[in-house]
C-alpha positions in Angstrom: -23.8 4.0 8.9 -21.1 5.3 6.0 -17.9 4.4 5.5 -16.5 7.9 6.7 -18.5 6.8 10.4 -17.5 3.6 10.8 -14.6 2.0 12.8 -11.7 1.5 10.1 -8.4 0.7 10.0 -5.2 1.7 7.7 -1.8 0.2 7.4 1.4 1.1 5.8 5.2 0.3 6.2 8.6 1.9 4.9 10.8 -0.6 3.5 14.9 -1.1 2.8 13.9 -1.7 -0.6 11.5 -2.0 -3.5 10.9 -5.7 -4.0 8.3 -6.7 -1.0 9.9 -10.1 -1.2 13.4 -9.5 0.2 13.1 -6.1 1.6 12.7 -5.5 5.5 10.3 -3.0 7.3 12.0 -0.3 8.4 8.8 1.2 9.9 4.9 0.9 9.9 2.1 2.3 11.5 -1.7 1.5 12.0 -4.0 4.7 12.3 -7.3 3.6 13.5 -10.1 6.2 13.0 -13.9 6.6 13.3 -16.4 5.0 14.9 -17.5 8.0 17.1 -13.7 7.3 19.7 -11.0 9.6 19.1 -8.3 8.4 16.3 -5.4 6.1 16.9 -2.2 5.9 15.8 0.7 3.1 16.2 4.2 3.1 14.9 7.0 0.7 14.4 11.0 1.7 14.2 12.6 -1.4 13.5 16.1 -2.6 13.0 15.4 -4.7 9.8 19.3 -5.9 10.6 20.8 -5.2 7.0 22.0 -1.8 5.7 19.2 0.9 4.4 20.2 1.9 1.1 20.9 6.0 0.5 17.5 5.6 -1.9 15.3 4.0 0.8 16.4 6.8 3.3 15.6 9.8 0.7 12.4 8.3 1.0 11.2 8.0 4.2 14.4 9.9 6.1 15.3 6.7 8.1 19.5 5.5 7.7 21.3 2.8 9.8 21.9 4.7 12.6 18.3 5.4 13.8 17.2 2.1 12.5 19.8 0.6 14.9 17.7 2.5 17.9 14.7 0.3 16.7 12.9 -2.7 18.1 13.7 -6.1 17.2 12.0 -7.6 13.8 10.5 -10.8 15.4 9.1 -8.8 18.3 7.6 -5.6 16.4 6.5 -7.9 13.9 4.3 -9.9 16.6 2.7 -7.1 17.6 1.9 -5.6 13.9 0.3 -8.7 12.7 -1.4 -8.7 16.2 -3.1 -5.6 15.9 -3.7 -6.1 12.4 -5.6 -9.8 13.6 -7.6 -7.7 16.4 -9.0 -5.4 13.7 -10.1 -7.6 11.5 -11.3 -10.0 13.9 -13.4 -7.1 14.9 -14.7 -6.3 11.8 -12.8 -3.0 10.6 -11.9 -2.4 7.3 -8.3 -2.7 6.4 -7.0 0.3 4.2 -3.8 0.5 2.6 -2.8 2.2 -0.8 -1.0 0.0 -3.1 -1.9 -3.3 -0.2 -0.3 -6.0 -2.7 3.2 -4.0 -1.4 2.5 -3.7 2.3 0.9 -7.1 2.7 3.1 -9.2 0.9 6.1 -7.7 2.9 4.7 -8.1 6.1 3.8 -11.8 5.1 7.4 -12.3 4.0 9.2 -10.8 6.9 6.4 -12.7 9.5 8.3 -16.0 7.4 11.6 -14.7 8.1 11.2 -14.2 11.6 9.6 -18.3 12.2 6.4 -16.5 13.2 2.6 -17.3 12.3 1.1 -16.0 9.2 -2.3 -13.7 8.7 -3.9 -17.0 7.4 -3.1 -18.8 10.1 -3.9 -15.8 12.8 -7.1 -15.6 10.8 -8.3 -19.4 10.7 -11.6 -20.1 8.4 -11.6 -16.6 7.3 -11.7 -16.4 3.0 -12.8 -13.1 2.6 -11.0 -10.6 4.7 -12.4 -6.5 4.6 -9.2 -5.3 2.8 -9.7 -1.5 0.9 -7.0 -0.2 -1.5 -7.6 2.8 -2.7 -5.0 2.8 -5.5 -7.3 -0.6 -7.0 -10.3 1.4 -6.6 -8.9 4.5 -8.3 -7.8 3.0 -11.0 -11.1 1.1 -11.2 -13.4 4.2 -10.9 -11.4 6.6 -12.6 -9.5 4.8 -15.3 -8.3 8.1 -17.6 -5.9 9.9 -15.1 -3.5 11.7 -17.5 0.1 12.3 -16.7 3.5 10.7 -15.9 3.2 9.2 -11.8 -0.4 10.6 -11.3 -1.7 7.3 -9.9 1.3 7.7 -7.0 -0.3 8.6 -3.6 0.3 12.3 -3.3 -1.4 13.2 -6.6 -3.7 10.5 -6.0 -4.5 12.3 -2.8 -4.7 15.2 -4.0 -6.9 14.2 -6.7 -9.5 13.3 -4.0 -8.7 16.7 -1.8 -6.8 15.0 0.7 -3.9 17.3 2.4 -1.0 16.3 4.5 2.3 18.6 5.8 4.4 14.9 6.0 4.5 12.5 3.2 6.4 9.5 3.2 6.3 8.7 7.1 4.3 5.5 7.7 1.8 7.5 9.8 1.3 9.9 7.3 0.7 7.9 4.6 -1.9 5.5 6.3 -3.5 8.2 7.4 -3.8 9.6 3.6 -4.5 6.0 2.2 -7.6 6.1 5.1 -9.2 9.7 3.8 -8.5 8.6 0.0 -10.9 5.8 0.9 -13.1 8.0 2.6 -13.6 10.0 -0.3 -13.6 7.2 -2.4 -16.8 5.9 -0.6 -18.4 9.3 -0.5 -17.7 9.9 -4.0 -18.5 6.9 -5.1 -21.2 5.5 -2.8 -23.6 3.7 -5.5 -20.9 1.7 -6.7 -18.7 1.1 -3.6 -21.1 1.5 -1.0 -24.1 -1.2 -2.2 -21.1 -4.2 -2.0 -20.5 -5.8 1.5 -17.0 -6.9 2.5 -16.6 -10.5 0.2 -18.6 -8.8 -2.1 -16.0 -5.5 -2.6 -12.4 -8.3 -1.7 -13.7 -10.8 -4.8 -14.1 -7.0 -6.5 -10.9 -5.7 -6.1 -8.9 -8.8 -6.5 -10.8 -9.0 -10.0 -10.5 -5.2 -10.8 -6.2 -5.4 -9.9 -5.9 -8.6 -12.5 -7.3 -7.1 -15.2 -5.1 -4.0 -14.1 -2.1 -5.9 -14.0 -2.7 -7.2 -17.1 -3.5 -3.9 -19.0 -0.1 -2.8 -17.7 1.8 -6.1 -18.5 0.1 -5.2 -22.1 1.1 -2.1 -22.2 4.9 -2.4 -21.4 5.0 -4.6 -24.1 3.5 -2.6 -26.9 3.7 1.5 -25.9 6.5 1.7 -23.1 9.2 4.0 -24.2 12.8 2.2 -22.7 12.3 5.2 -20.6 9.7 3.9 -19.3 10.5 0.4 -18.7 9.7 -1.0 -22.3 12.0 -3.1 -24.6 15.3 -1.2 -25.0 15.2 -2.5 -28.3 12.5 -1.3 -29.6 11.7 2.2 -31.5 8.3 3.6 -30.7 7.0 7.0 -32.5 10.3 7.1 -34.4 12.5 7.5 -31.3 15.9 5.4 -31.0 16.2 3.4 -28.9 17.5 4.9 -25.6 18.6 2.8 -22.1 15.6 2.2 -19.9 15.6 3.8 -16.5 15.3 2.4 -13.2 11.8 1.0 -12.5 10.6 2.1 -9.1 8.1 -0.5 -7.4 4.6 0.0 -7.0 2.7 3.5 -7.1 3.8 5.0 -3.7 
């Protein structure tokens, strides 16, 4: 069996906010696919019970008043981590692009709302089957050119992967689970000969020495513009007011 034939799993969520720590899900979705059964797709509106700000809604269309039509955060939350436990229990792999975001929010909102965590829904378990594209990318194809290229839609369409919607949870689990699809296919020698501890100590190894190449580089190429030290010239520019630093690569 490939990759692209077996039962698999992806995962994303919408937030309030940038910062996975204190930033609610607004919505999420689990699209389950392969396996020779017809695809399934979950989806979460949730009232995360503080205002969405005007940036969060231009990204994934969702304000106050819909969210207000959503479930309740400890309940939908339940049954997210739920499914998530039942799929990894059974064996699927977990996809989700950028997955340091999606998990970490979903393991601080599960604290906020008194409930148990993944660890402790997952007892004994060291080495869950977690895939994120955006680590392998980065890993297998480490000279992408261009400003935002490593962000999902390029990164999509990098690997031929086409959507209408972007920016829905469904839409983008979906395109995180065909990324990693191609990935696999593309890549089968190097991704495919590693079983699941084998490809989790893998990526956890490949996104610290990522972080730390881009820790390295703010400090000596970032222009303020993009996120560097404001006081610094670089090239023989002056030194200009740094933008706004948007979290993650979504």
């Amino acid at each position: 069996m490939t990759f692209a034939t077996i039962r698999k799993t992806a995962f994303d969520t919408e937030t309030t906010g940038p910062d996975p720590t204190q930033d609610r899900i607004v919505t999420a979705a689990l699209v389950v696919r392969g396996g020779g059964r017809d695809d399934k797709v979950m989806s979460w509106l949730i009232n995360p019970g503080i205002p969405i700000p005007a940036e969060a809604t231009e990204v994934h269309g969702i304000d106050d008043a819909q969210a207000a039509e959503g479930a309740d955060p400890k309940e939908a939350l339940d049954d997210i981590a739920g499914n998530l436990t039942a799929a990894l229990r059974y064996g699927m792999p977990l996809i989700a692009f950028n997955l340091s975001f999606d998990w970490t929010v979903l393991a601080c909102e599960l604290a906020r709302n008194g409930l148990p965590s993944m660890t402790e829904r997952l007892p004994g378990v060291s080495a869950l089957p977690l895939v994120d594209p955006h680590v392998i990318d980065k890993q297998v194809d480490k000279y992408v050119k261009g400003t935002g290229m490593r962000k999902l839609k390029p990164t999509a369409e990098r690997y031929g992967v086409e959507l209408e919607d972007w920016h829905t949870a469904e839409a983008d689990a979906l395109a995180a689970l065909l990324i990693a699809e191609a990935q696999f296919a593309k890549f089968s020698r190097q991704l495919g000969a590693m079983g699941p501890q084998q490809l989790f100590a893998a990526q956890k190894a490949w996104r610290a020495e990522q972080q730390a190449s881009l820790q390295d580089w703010f400090r000596k190429k970032a222009t303020p513009e993009q996120g560097g030290d404001p006081n610094k010239v670089i090239d023989g520019s002056w030194p200009l007011i740094p933008a706004p630093r948007q979290a993650g690569d979504r």
